[in-house]
PyMOL commands that place a pseudoatom at each C-alpha (Angstrom):
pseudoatom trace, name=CA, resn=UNK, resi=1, chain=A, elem=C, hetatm=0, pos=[31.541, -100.046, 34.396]
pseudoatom trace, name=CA, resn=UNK, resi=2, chain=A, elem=C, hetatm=0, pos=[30.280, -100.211, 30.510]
pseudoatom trace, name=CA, resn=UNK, resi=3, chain=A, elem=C, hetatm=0, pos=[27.766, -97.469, 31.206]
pseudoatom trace, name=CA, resn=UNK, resi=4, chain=A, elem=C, hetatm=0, pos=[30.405, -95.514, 32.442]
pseudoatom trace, name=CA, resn=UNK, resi=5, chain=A, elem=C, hetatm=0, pos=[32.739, -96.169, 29.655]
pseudoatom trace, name=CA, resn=UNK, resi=6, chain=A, elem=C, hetatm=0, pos=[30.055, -95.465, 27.150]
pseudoatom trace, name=CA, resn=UNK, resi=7, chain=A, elem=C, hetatm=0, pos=[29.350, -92.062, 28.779]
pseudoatom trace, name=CA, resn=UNK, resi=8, chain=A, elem=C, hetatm=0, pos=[32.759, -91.354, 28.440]
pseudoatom trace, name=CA, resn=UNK, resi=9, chain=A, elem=C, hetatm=0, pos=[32.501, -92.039, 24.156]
pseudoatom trace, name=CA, resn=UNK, resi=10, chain=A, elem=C, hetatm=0, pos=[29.753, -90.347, 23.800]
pseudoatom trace, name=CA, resn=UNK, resi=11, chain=A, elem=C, hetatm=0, pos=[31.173, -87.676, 25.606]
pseudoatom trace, name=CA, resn=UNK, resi=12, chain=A, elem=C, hetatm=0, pos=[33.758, -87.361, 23.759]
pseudoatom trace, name=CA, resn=UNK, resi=13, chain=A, elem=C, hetatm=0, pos=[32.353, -87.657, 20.541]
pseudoatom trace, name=CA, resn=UNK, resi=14, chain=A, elem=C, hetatm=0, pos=[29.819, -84.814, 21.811]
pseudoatom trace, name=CA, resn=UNK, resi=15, chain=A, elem=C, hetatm=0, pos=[33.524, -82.893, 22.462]
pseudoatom trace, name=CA, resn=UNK, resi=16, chain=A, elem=C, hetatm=0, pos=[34.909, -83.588, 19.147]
pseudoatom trace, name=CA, resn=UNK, resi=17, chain=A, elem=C, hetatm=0, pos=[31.716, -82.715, 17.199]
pseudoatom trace, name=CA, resn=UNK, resi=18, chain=A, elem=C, hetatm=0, pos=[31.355, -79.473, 18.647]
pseudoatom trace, name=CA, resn=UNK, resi=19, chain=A, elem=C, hetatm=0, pos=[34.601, -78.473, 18.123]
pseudoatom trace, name=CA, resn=UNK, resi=20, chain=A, elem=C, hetatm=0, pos=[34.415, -79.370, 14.717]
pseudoatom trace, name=CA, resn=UNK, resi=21, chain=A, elem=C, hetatm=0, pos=[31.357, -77.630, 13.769]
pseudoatom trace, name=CA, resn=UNK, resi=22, chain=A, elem=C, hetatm=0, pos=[32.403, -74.178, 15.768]
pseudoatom trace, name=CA, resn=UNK, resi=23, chain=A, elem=C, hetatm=0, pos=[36.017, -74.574, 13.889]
pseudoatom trace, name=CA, resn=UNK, resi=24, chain=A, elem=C, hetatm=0, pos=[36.921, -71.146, 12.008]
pseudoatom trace, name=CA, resn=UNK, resi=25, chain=A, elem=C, hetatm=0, pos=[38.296, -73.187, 9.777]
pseudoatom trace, name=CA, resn=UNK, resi=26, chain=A, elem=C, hetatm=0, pos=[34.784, -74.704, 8.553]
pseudoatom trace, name=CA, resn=UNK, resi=27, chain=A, elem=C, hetatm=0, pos=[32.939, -70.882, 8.483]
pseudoatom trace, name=CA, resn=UNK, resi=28, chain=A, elem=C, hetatm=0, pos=[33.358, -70.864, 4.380]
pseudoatom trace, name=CA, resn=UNK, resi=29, chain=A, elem=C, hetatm=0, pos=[32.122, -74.432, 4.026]
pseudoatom trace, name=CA, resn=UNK, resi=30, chain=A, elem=C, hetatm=0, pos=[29.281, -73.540, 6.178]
pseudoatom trace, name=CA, resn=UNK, resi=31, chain=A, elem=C, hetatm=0, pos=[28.254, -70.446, 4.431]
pseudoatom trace, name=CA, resn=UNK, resi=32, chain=A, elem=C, hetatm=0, pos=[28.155, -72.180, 1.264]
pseudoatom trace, name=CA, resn=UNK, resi=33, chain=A, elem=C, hetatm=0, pos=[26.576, -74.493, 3.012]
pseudoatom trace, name=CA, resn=UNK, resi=34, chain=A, elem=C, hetatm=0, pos=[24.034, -71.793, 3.847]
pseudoatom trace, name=CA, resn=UNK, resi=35, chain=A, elem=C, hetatm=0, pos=[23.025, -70.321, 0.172]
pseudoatom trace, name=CA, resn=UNK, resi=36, chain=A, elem=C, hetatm=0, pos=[22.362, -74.254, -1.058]
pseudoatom trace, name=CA, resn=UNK, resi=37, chain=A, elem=C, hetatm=0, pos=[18.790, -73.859, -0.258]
pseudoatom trace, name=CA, resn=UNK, resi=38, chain=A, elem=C, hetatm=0, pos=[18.653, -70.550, -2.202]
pseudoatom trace, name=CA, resn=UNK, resi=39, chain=A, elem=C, hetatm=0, pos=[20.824, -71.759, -5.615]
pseudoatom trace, name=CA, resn=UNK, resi=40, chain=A, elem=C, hetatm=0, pos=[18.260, -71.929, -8.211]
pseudoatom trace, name=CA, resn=UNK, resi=41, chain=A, elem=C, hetatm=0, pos=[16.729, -68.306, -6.899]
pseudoatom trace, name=CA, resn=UNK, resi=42, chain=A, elem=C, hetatm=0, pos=[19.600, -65.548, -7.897]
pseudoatom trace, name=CA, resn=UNK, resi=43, chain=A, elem=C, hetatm=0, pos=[17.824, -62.531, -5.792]
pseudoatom trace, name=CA, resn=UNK, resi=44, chain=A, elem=C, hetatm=0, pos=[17.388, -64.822, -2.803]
pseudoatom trace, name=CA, resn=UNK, resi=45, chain=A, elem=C, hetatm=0, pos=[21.197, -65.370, -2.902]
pseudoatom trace, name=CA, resn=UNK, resi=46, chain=A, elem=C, hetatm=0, pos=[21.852, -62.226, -3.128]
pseudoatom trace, name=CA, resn=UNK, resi=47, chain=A, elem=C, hetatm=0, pos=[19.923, -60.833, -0.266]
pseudoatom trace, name=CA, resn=UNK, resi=48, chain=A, elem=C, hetatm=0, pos=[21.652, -64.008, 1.463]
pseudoatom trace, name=CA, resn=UNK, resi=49, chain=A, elem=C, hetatm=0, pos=[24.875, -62.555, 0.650]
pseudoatom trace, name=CA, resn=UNK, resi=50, chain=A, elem=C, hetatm=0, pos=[24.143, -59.055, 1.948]
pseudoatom trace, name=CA, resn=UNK, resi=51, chain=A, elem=C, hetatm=0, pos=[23.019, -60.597, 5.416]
pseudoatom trace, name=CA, resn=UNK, resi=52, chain=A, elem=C, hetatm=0, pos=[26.403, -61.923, 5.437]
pseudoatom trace, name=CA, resn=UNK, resi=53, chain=A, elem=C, hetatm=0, pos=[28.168, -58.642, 4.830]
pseudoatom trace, name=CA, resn=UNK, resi=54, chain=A, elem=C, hetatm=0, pos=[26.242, -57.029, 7.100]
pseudoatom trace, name=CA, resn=UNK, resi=55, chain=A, elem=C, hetatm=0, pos=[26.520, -59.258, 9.723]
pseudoatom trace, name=CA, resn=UNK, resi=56, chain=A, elem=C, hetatm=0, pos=[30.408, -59.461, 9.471]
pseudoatom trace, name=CA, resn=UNK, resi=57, chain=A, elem=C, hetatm=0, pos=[30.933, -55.627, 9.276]
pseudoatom trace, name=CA, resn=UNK, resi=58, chain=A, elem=C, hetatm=0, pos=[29.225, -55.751, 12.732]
pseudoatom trace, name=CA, resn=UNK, resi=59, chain=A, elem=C, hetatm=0, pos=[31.447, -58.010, 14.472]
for i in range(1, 59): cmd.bond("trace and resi %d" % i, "trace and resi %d" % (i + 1))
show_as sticks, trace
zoom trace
């Protein structure tokens, strides 16, 4: 009975984070998320940004 109730949470949870994460709300969090990595390099960000642009003209 625990086991099955503890599949259940995690289930859940699994639920919950994935719909949080795939939320359209979060996409401009998660693109700035993106260029962190890239801040102290100003080309790299910028070719960073481009593969954005180009990648939401083709959707």
């Amino acid at each position: 009975m625990i086991r099955g109730l503890g599949t259940v949470v995690v289930l859940v949870a699994f639920v919950g984070l994935a719909l949080w994460v795939f939320s359209p709300r979060r996409k401009q969090d998660f693109d700035e998320a993106t260029k962190l990595p890239f801040a102290d390099d100003p080309e790299a960000t910028r070719h960073v940004e481009q593969a954005q642009a180009s990648r939401s003209k083709q959707q």
